[in-house]
C-alpha positions in Angstrom: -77.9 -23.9 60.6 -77.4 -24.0 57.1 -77.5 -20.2 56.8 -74.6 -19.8 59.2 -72.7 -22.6 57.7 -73.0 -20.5 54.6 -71.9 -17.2 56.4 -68.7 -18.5 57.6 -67.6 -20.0 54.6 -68.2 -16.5 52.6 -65.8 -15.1 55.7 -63.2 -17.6 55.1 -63.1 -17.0 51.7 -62.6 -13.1 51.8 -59.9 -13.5 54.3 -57.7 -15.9 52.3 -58.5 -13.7 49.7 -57.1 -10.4 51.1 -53.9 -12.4 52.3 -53.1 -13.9 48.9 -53.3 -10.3 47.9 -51.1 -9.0 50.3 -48.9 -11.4 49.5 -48.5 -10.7 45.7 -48.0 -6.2 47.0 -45.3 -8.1 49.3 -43.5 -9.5 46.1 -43.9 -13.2 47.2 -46.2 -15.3 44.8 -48.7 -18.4 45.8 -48.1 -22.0 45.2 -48.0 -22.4 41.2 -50.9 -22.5 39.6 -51.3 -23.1 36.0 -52.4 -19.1 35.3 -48.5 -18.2 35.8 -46.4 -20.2 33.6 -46.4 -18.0 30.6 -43.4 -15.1 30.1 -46.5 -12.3 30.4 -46.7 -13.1 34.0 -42.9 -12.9 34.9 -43.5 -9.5 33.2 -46.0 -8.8 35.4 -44.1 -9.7 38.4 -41.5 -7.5 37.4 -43.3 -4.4 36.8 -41.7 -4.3 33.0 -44.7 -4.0 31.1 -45.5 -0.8 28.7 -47.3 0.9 31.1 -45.5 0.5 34.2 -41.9 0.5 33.7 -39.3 1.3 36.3 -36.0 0.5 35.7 -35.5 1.9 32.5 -33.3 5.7 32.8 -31.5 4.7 36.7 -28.4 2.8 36.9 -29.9 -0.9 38.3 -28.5 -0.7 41.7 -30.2 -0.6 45.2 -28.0 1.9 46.6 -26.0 4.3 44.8 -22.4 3.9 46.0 -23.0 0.2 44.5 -20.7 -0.5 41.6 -22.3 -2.0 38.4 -19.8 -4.2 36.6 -20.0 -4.7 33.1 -18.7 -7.4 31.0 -17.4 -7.0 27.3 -16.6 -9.6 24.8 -16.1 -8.4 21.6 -14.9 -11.2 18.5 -14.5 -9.9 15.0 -17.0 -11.5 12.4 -15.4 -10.1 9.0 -13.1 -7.7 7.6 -15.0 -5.7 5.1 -12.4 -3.3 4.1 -8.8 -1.0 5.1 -8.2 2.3 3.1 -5.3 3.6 3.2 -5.7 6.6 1.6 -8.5 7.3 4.0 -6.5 5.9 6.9 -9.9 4.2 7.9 -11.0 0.3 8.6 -14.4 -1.2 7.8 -15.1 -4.4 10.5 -18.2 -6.5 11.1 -18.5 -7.3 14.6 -20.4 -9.3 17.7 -20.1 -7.5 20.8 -21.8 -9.3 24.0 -22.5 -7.3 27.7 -23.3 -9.1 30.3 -24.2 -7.0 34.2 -26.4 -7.8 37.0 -29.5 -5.7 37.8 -30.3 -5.7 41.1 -34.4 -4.9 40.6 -34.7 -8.1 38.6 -35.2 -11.1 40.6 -37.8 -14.2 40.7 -38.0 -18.0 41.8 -38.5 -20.2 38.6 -40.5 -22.9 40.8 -43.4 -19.9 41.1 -43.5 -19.6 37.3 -43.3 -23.4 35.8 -39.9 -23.6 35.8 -38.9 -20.1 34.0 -35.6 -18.8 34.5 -34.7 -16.5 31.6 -37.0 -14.4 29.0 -36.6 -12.0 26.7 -37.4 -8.2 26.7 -37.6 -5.3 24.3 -34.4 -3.3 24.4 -35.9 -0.2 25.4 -37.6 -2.4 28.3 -34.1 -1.7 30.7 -31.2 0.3 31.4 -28.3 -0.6 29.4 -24.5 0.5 30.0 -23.8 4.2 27.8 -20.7 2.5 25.7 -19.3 4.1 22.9 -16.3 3.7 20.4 -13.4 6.0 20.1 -12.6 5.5 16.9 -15.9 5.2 14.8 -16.3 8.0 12.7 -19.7 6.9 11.5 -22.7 5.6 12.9 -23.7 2.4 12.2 -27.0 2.8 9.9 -28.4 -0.9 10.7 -30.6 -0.7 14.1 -29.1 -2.6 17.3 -30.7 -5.5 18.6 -34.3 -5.8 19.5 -34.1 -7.6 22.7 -32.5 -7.6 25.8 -32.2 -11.7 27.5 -32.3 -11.5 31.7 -32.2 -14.6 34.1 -34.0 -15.0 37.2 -31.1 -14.1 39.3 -31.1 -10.6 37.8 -28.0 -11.0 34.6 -28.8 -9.3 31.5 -27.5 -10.4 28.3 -26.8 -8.5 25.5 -26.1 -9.2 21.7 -25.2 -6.8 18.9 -23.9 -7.2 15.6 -22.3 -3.7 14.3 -20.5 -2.4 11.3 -17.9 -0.5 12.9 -16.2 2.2 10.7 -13.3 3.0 12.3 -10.3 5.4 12.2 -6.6 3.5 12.2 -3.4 4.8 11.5 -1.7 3.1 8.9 2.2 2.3 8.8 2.6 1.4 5.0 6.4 1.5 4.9 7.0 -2.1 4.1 4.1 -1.6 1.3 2.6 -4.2 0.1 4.5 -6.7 2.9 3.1 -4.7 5.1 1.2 -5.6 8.9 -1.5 -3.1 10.5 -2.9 -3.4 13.8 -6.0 -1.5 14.0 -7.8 -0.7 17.7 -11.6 -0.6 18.7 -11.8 1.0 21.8 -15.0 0.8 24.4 -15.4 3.2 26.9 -18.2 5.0 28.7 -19.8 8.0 28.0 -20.5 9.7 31.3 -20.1 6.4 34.1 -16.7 6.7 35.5 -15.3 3.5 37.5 -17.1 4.6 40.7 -20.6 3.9 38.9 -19.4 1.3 36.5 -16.1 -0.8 35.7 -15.9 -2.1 32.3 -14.0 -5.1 31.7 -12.8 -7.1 28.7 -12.2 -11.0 28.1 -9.0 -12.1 29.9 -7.6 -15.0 27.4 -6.6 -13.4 24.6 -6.2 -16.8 22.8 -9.5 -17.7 23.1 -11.1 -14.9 21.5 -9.0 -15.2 18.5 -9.5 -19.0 17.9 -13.2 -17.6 17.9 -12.5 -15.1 15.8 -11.0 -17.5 13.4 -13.6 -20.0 13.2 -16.6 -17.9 12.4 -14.7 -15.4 10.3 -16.5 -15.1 6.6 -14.2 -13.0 4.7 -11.0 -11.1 5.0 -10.8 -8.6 2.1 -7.6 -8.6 1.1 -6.1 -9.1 4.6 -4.9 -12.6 6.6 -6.0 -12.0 10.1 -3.7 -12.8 12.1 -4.7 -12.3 16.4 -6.9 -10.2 18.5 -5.5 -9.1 21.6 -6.9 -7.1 24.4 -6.1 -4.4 27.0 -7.4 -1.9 29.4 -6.7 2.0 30.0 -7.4 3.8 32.5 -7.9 7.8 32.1 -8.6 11.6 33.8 -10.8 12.9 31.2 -13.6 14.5 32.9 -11.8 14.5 36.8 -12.5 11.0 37.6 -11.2 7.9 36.2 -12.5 6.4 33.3 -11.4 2.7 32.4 -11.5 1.5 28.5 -10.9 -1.8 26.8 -9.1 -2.0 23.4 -9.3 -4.9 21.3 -6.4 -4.5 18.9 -6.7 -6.7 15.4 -3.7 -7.1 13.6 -3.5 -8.6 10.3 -1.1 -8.9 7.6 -1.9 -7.6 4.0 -1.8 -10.2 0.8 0.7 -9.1 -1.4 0.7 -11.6 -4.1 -1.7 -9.6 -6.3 0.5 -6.5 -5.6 3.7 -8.6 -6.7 2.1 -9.7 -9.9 0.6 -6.5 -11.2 3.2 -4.2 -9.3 6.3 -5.0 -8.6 7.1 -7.4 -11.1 5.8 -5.3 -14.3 8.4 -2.3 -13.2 11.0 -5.5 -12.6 10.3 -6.1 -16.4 10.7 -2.4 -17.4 14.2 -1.8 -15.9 15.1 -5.4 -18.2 14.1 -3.9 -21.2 15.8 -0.7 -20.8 19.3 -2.9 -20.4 18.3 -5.0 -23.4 17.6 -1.6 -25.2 22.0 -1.4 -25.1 21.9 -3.6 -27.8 19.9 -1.6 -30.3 22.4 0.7 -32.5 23.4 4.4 -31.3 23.2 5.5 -34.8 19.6 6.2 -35.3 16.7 7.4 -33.5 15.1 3.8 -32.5 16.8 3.7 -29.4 15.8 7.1 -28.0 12.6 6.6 -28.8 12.2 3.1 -26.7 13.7 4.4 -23.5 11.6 7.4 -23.8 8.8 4.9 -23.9 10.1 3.1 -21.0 10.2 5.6 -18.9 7.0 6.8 -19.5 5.6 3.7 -18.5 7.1 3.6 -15.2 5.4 7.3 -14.6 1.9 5.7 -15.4 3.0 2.9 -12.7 3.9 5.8 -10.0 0.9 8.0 -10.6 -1.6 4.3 -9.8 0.7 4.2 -6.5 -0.3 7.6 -5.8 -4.0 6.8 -5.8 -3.3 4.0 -2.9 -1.0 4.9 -0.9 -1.6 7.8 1.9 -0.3 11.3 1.9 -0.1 11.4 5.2 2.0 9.1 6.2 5.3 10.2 8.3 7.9 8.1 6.3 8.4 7.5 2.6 7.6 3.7 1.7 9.5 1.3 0.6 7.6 1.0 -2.8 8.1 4.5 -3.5 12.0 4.1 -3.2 11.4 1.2 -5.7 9.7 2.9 -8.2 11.7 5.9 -7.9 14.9 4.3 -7.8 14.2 2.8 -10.9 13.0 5.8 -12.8 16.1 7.6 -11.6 18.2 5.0 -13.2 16.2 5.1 -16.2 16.6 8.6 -16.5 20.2 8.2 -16.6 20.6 5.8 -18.9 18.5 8.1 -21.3 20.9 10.5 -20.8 23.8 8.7 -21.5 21.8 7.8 -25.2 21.4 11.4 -25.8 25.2 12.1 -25.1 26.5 8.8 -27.3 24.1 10.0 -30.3 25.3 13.9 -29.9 28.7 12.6 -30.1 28.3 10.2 -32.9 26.4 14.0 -34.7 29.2 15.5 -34.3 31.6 13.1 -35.7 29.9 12.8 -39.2 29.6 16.6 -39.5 33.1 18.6 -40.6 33.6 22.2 -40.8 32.1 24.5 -43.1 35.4 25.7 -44.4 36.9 22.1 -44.7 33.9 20.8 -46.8 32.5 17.7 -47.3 35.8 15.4 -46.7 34.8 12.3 -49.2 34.7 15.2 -51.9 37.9 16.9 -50.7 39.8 13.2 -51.0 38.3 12.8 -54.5 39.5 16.0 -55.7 43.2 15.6 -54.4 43.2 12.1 -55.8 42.4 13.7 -59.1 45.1 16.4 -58.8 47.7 13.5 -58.0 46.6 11.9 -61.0 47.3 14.9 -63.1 50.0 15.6 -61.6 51.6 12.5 -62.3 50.4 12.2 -65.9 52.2 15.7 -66.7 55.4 14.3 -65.2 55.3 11.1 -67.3 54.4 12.8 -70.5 57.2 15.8 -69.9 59.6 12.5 -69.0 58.7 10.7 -72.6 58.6 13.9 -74.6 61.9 14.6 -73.2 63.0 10.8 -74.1 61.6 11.5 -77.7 63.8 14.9 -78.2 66.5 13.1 -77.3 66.0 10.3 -80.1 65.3 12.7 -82.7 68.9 14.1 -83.8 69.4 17.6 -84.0 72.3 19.2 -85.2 71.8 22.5 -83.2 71.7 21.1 -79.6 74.6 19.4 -78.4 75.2 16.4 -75.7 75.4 19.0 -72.8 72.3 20.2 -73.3 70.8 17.2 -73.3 72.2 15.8 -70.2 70.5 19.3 -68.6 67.0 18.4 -69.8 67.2 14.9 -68.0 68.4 16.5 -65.5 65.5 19.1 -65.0 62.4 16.4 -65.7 64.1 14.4 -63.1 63.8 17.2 -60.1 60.2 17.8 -62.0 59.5 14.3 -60.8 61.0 13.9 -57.4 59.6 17.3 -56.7 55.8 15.7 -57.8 56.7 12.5 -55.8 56.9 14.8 -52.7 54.1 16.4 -53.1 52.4 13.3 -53.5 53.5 12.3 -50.3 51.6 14.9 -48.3 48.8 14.9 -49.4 48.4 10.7 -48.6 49.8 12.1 -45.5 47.7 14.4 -45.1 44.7 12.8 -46.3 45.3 9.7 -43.5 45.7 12.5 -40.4 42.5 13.6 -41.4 40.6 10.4 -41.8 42.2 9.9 -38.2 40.4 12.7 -36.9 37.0 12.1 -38.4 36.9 8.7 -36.6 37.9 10.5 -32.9 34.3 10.9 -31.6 33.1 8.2 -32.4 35.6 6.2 -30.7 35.2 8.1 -27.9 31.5 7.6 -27.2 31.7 3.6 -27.4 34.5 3.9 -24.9 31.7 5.9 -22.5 29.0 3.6 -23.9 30.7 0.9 -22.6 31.9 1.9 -19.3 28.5 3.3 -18.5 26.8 0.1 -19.3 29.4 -1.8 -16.7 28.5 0.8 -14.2 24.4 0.8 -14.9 24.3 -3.2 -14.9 26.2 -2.7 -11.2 23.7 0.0 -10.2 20.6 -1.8 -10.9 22.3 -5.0 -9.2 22.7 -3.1 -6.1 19.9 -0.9 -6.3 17.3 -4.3 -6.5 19.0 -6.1 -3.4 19.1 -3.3 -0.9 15.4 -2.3 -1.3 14.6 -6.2 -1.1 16.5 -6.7 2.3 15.0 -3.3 3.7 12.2 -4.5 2.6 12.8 -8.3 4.1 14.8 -7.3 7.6 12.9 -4.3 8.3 10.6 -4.0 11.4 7.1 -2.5 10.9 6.8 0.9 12.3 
């Protein structure tokens, strides 16, 4: 009796046996036990360990002509730089993907509760996205681990430095906005295997983007917005979402070491109008000031890009004021030539101070010779003399006195004649503060004008 007791229990045992197997090769599980409440098991269940792994290379669906949809979120974590000259824009970025795969599924209450664990990243298939605009690959590795739930949604974190192409508009440099785009698409999947599709509420992600922001550069971020586009590349349609990050560019730094130093330059070439035209100190400043404002044009050069369809705003400023510099430089040369040419006289007329001494001194003589022939004559005619008579004496007064008028007009031309030509010396010079003048009315005007229509363009002026 006991031996057939013994036999039937054995039977019993092997038969549950073989049905709790055939339930596990069914993919339903026994009542919990405490042997399956750790992740391993879950694993197991799935098929996803390292030696049996089946879901890996296939898009997760059960049937092909299923669509998988793929969710994008994408907020920007800092802005790590924007070259210009490069036309190229450094970003650090989280981007999240969430899809459902279908070969994934399990009932928490068999495992103790479990709903979610984590597997390698190599562990699953994971959508093929890529960025248009990266023109290098990221060097740090992507994220280990992949998170799914029981109900067959996989998670997906990655932080990525993205360095990205972006075509600058720097026409309103340095008060300039860009707007830069990072734009996901699919490698191979068109919308028939896979839809991609971006976060609706374009407020939301930039509030996020805002409050876990660590640095800007030297930008203000300003909104993230998002779109898709749809695309024939490779004869089916391909859809793409864009997140487009504007931000506006800093400018006070550029003010102060800019904008304001060239301000200063054009002041002190219309304070250099005061310094005298008569020697070589004035020439020599603008020439120096001038100069200066090249050094300032060739630092823009090393900024701003060569590419760029439109000449900026800046580069009108700077040139502006070195064409206005220029002129003013040349006006100098002309006063000083002028003021040359006044102080030099002819070779034949000799040096004129030396002319006027000499006729001085031959008006002099002149005059002294008429004097003495007058008193000689006087003297004769006190001293009697018995062979000249009185007729003869009124002819010798009569001769010294034409002798004297005649001196008294030649006298006369030369003061006139020495006057006319101080006149003339004084001509150029005359002439050149008359220009000097008007030119400085006319500059002062210029640079007025010059200053407030490159500071409207640059204040009313739409980005392009």
């Amino acid at each position: 009796m006991m031996l057939v007791q013994s036999v039937f229990v054995f039977l019993l045992t092997g038969i549950l046996s073989t049905s709790g197997f055939n339930e596990v090769q069914n993919g339903s599980m026994p009542e919990t036990s405490e042997e399956n409440c750790g992740y391993q098991n879950v694993l197991e269940y799935l098929n996803l360990t390292k030696d049996n792994n089946l879901f890996v290379m296939s898009r997760p669906v059960k049937h092909h002509r299923s669509t998988t949809n793929v969710y994008l979120d994408m907020v920007i974590y800092a802005i790590l730089d924007v070259r210009e000259i490069d036309q190229t824009f450094v970003s650090y970025v989280w981007i999240y993907l969430t899809w459902d795969n279908e070969h994934i599924r399990w009932d928490p209450k068999d495992f103790c509760g479990i709903s979610n664990i984590a597997v390698p990243n190599e562990a699953l298939w994971k959508p093929d996205l890529t960025i248009e605009e990266m023109i290098e690959k990221d060097k740090a590795p992507p994220s280990p681990l992949l998170k799914i739930t029981h109900d067959g949604t996989v998670f997906y974190k990655n932080d990525q430095v993205i360095i990205s192409t972006c075509q600058m508009h720097v026409y309103k440099f340095p008060f300039d906005t860009q707007s830069c785009n990072i734009t996901f698409k699919s490698i191979l999947h068109g919308d028939d295997d896979m839809t991609l599709t971006g976060s609706v509420n374009n407020t939301e992600i930039t509030m996020w983007s805002r409050e876990i922001m660590r640095t800007q550069y030297e930008w203000l971020f300003i909104d993230m917005s998002v779109h898709k586009k749809t695309e024939d590349d490779l004869g089916y349609n391909q859809t793409s979402v864009i997140y487009t990050i504007t931000m506006r560019r800093r400018s006070i730094l550029y003010c102060a070491n800019f904008l304001v130093p060239i301000l200063f330059l054009i002041i002190l070439d219309l304070a250099s109008f005061l310094i005298p035209d008569n020697g070589g100190e004035k020439l020599s400043f603008k020439v120096t000031v001038l100069l200066a404002v090249t050094v300032m044009q060739l630092i823009l050069n090393e900024i701003l890009p060569s590419s760029t369809d439109t000449i900026p705003l800046v580069v009108l400023y700077c040139t502006g004021i070195f064409g206005l510099m220029l002129l003013s430089l040349m006006e100098t040369i002309v006063v000083m030539h002028l003021i040359e040419k006044d102080s030099e006289s002819p070779d034949s007329e000799g040096d004129p101070a030396l002319n006027a001494d000499q006729n001085d001194e031959k008006m002099k003589v002149n005059c002294r010779n008429s004097l003495t022939a007058i008193h000689d004559h006087e003297t004769d005619q006190n001293t009697p003399s018995p062979k000249k008579d009185g007729s003869s004496q009124r002819l010798d007064v009569s001769l010294a006195l034409d002798l004297f008028s005649h001196e008294l007009d030649e006298v006369k031309k030369t003061v006139s004649l020495l006057s006319s030509r101080r006149e003339n010396i004084g001509y150029w010079t005359k002439l050149s503060k008359k220009i000097h003048k008007i030119f400085f009315v006319f500059y002062v005007g210029g640079v007025v004008l010059f200053l407030f229509t490159i500071s409207m363009l640059w204040i009313v002026t739409e980005d392009n």
